[in-house]
N, C-alpha and C positions, 0 to 999 in steps of 0.2 A: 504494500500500500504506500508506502515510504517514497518509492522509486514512483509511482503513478503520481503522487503528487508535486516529483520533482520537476519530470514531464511536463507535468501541469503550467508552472510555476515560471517554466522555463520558453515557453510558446506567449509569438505576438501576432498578432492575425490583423492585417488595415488595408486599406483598399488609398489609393492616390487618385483623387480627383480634380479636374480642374476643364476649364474651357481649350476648346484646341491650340496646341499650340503655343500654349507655356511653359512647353519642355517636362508634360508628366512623364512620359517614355526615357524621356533622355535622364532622368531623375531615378527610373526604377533601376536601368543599368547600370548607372556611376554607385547605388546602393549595391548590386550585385557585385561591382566592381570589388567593394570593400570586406563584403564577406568571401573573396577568393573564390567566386562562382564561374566569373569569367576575367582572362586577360586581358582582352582589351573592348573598350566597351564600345557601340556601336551608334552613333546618332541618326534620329530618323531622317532629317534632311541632308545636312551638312556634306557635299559632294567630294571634299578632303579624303573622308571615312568611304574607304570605300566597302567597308565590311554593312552589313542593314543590323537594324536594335534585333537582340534576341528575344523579346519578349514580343516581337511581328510576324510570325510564321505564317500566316495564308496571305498568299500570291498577291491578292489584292491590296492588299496593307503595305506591301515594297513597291507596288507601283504606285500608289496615290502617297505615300508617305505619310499613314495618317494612322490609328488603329480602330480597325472596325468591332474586335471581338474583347473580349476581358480574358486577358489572361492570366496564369496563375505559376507565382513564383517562390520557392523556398532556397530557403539558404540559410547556412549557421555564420553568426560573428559573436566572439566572445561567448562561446556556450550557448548563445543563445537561439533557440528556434524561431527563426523569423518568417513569415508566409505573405508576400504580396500578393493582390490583387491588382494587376495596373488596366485601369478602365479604360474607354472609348472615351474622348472628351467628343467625339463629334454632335451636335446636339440630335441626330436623325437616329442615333444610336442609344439614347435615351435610357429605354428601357431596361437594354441590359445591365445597365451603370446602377440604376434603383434596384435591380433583382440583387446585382452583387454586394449592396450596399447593406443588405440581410445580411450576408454571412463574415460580414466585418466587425471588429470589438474596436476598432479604431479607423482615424482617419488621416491623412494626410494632404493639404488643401495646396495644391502651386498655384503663386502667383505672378504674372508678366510685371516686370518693373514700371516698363513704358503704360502697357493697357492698363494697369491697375483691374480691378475687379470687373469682370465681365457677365454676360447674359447666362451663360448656360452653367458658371459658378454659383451665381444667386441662387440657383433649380436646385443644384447637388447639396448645396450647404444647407438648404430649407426642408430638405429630407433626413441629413443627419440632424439637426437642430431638433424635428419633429423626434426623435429617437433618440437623442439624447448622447449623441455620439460622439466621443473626445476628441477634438481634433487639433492637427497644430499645421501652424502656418506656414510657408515656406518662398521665400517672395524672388522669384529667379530671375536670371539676365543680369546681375549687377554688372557686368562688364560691358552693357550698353548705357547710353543717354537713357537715362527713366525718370521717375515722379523720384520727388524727397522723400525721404523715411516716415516723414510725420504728416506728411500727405497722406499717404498711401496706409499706414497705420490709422488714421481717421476713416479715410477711406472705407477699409475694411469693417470696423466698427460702426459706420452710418449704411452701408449700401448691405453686408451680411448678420448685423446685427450680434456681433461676438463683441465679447469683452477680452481685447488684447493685452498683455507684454511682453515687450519683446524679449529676447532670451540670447540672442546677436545684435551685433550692431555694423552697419555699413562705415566705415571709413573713406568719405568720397564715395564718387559714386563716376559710370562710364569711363570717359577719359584719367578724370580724376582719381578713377579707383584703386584704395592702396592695400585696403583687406577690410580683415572684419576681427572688432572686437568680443568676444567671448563673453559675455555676461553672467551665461550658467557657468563657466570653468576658469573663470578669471582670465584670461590669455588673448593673447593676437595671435593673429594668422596671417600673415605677408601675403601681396596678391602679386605673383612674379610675370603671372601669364602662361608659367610652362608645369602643367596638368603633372608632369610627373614630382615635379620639385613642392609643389604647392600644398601635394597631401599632408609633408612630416614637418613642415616647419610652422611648427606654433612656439612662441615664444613667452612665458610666463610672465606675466606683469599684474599684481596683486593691489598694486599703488599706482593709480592712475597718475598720480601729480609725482613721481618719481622721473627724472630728467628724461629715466631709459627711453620714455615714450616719445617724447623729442628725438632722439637720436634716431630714433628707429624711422620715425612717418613724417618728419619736419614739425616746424613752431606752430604754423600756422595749423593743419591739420590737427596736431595734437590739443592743441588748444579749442579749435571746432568740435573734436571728439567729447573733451570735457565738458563741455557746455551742454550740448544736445545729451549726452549722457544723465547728467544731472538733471535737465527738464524732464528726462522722459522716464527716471524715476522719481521725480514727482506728480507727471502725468498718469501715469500709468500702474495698476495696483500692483504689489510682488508675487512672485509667484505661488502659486498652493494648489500643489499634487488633489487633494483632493476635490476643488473646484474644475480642475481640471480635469479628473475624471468624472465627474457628474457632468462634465457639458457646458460649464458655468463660468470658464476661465480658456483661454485659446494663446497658447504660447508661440512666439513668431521667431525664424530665423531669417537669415538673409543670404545670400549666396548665388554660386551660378552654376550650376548643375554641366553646362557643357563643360567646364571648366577644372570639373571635379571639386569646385571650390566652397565651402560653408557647410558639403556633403556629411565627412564626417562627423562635424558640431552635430548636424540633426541627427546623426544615426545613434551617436554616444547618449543624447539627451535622452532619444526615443527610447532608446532600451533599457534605459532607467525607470523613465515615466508611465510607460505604455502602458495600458492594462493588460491580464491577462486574458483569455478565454473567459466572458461574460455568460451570466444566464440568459436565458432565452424563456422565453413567456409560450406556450403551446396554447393550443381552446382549454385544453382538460386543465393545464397547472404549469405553475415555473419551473422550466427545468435546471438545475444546479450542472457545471462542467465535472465538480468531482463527484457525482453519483459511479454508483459503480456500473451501473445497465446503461447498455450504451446505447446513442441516441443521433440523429442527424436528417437533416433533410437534403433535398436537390435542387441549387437555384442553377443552373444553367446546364446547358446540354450542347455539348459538340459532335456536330458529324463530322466525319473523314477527316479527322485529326490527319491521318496518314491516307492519301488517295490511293494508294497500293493497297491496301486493305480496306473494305469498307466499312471501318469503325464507328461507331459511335463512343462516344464519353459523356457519363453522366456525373457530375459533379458536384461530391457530397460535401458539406460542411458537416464537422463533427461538435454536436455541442457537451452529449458526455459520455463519460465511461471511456474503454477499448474498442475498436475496431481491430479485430483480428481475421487477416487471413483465412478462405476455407470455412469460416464459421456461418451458418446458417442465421440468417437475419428476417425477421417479419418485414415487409411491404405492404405496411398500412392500407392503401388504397385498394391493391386488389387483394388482400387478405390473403396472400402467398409467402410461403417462406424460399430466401433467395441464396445460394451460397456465392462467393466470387473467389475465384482461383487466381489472380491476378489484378488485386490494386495497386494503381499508381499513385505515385507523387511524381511533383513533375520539377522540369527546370525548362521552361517554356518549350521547344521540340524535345526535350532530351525528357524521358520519362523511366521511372525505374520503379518496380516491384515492392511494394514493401509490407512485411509481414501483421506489424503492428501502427498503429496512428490513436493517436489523442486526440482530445478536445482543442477545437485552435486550427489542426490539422483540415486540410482539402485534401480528398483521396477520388482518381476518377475508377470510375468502376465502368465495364465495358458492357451496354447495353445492348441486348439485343430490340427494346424495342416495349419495355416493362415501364421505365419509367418517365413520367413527365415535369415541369418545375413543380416545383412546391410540393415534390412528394417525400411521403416521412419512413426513415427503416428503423426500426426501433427492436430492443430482442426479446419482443413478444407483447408490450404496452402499447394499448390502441392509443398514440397521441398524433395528435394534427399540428403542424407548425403552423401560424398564418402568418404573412403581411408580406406574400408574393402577388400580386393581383395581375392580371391583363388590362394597359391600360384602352382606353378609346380610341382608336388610329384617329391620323387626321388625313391621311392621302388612302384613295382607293384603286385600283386599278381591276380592268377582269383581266383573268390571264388563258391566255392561246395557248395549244399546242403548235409549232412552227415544225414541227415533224410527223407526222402520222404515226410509221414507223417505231416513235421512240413513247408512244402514251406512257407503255408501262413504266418506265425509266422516270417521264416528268412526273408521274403520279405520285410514285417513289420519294422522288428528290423531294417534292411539295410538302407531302407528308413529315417528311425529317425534319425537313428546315424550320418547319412552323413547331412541330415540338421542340426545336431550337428555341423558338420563341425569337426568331427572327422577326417573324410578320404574322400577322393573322388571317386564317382562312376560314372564308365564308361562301356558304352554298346557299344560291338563292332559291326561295321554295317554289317558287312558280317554274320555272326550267333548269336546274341543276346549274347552271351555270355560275362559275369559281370565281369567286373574286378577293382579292390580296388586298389587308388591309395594315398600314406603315406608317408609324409615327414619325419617321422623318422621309423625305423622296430617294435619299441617297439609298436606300434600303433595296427597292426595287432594281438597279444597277446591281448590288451586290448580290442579290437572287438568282438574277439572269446569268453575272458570271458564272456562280459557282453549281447550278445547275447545269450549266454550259462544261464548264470542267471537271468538277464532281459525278454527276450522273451520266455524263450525255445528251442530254434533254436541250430541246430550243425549245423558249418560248417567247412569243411574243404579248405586250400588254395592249389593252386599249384603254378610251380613256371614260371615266363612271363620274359622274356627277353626284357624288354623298357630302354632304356636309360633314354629318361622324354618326358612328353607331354607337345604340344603347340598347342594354343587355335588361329584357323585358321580362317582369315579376307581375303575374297577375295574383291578385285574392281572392277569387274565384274562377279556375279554366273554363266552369261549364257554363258562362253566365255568359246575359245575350251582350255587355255590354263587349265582351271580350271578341266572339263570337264576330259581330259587329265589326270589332277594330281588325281580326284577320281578316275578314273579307273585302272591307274597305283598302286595306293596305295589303293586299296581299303581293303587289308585286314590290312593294318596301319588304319583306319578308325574308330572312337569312338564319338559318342555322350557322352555331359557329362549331369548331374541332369535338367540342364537347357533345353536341347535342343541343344545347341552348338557344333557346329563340332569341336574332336580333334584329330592332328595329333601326333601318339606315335611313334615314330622314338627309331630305335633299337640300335644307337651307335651313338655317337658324328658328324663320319664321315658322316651316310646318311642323318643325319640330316640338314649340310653342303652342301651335293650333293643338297637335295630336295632342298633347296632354291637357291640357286645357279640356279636350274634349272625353278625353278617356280615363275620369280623376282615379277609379278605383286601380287601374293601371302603375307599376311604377318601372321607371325607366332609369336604369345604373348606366353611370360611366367608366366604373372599371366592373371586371366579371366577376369578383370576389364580393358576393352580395351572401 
């Protein structure tokens, strides 16, 4: 029991979120970098590098430069179990970012120097905020022209609603950037320019007003450092671990992630501060990480991890107890017990076998075709996890077969993708005909590829007129007013994956009128009603 608790104890599990393009990828690497996962680390744009980020494995991700899938990273530094989640920041990509945001006990927020707090940050942070989710700050690009520190620190504070302090400090900034002072560990950190050199030289300085600091960064600088220093620990509360794990306190660093630079600061702080493996709330009761019955649900699912093999991965978060190897597990939903001969842990492509995993832990298990998100494996307790939903797409399309030839192939692919929880399928009740429903456009491109690659399948889209679907709950099926509303609306009418009646209302307005007119009727936005 000793040893399970050390386990325990010793796992941090956080997902990095942020708006495209503030260097969340380029941030998960340079962390890999440090725990000796990889030697040299890979930036997603930067055409220098000629190597691509290891955490970008589908084809599509190397050519747009961008990440479309959430992937999942482990690595040890300092004994310690560390597991990424580095998300899509694209905002089309949405959904996957909120489902992975389940299986996080922490977060990590990047921010653009230059952009300051952007659109699709506001979204992310307003969902861990709702949940109560630790996060700490991390403000990248210091080696460009950007906002001031205390800009950008209010910034954050009025447009995300967190309560900051900082825990680094910029010294200069772009042109002028000379490093960063340490405020969690007392120390400098020289800013050379050259990534190799940059990691080991911190230099202890305990006493700000000791000459050292002059010699080191010049009069003027250091003098500028003292000042903003001292405003912004009177601006700014001190820090406390435990506000900060309740959600209530958000600690900022500074630094530049291409650079390799501020890197370490956050990683040393992190694995101090981080939480462990959190409880987890199920319908039936809260579940504890160190029970001994072990427990975990499914937020995301990948096909053809590897296109030579036609894999699926379902991908468990563990919330308590062991996962062992070979061991027979309940499958809540369909009331089936499941064994797996081979779970993974992963290191983005590279994936390895492993016998046992803890609470904290992401293990993929190879489906054949059992599991969907939000399902629960538990060793033998009927519990339900919730607060995975399907949300309301806002783009529609119908989609073609553009082969005859290849039906069964596209049917296939369709099928996968959508328990992907890439996009959602809807069958209209009037004439069967399929229609794909996507919360951001970019979505529908990455279907087409990867059914084009993946499967074999062509298809083509046309173009649907919905406003957005809602997921219909009547209080009486057998009553006329219902009655009524399918007949009237029958060509609005759509099953979705499930079985579930939905209604796709063509404009704001009828959507309005229909309820308006059908009060006993209720009409959900997401499908977890």
């Amino acid at each position: 029991m000793k040893s399970f608790q050390k386990e325990l104890n010793r796992r941090r599990t956080f997902g990095i979120i942020s708006h495209p393009d503030a260097g969340k990828t380029t941030l998960t690497e340079k962390l890999l970098l440090f725990g000796g996962a990889i030697q040299e680390a890979g930036a997603v744009k930067s055409n220098k590098i000629k190597k691509g980020a290891t955490s970008d494995f589908m084809e599509i991700e190397r050519q747009r430069g961008i990440s479309v899938a959430t992937s999942v990273l482990a690595f040890e530094y300092r004994d310690i179990k560390i597991n990424i989640l580095d998300t899509p920041g694209h905002k089309d990509f949405a959904e996957d970012t909120f489902r992975t945001l389940t299986a996080v006990d922490s977060v990590i927020v990047v921010i653009d120097v230059a952009k300051g707090v952007e659109e699709q940050t506001e979204k992310l942070v307003e969902v861990c905020r709702m949940r109560s989710i630790p996060m700490i700050v991390f403000i990248n690009k210091l080696d460009r022209e950007g906002k001031d520190a205390f800009e950008l620190l209010d910034e954050i504070e009025q447009k995300l609603n967190l309560t900051v302090t900082p825990l680094s400090y910029p010294i200069g900034m772009g042109y002028d950037f000379k490093g960063i002072y340490n405020i969690w560990e007392k120390n400098v950190n020289l800013f050379t320019g050259d990534p190799k050199k940059d990691i080991e030289d911190t230099i202890e300085i305990s006493d700000l007003n000791s000459g050292e600091l002059d010699d080191l960064i010049g009069n003027s600088a250091a003098n500028n450092l003292r000042d903003e220093l001292e405003l912004a620990q009177g601006v700014y509360p001190e820090f406390n671990k435990d506000a900060y794990l309740e959600g209530r306190l958000q600690p900022v660093f500074f630094g530049s992630a291409l650079n390799n630079f501020g890197v370490r600061e956050l990683l040393d702080c992190f694995i101090n501060i981080a939480p462990t493996p959190r409880s987890k709330e199920s319908e039936e009761r809260l579940v504890k990480p160190d029970e001994d019955k072990f427990t975990g649900f499914v937020f995301k699912i990948h096909a053809n991890m590897d296109p030579k093999h036609r894999d699926r991965l379902a991908f468990i978060k563990i919330v308590s107890g062991k996962f062992e190897r070979n061991k027979a597990y309940l499958h809540v939903r369909q009331n089936k017990n499941l064994k797996f001969s081979s779970p993974n842990a992963f290191f983005a492509e590279k994936k390895e076998i492993v016998d046992v995993s803890y609470p904290g832990d992401i293990v993929g298990l190879h489906d054949t075709g059992n599991f969907k998100i939000g399902d629960t494996l538990t060793e033998g307790e009927k519990l339900n996890y919730r607060g995975i939903p399907s949300f309301s797409p806002e783009h529609f399309r119908y989609i073609n077969n553009a082969d005859p030839m290849k039906s069964k192939q596209l049917a296939k692919g369709i099928d996968q993708l959508m328990d992907e929880g890439v996009a959602q399928l809807f069958t209209l009740e009037l004439n069967g005909r399929k229609i794909i429903g996507t919360v951001g456009a970019l979505q529908f491109e990455v279907i087409q590829y990867r059914l084009e690659h993946e499967y074999g399948a062509k298809c083509t889209y046309e173009n649907l007129n919905v406003y957005k679907a809602t997921w219909i709950e009547a209080e009486d099926e057998k009553s006329d007013e219902f009655k009524d509303f399918k007949r009237l609306k029958s060509k609005f009418l759509a099953k979705d994956k499930k079985g579930q009646l939905v209604f796709l209302a063509d404009s704001q307005f009828s959507l309005q009128m229909t309820r308006d007119k059908y009060p006993s009727i209720k009409f959900h936005f997401t499908s977890e009603f």
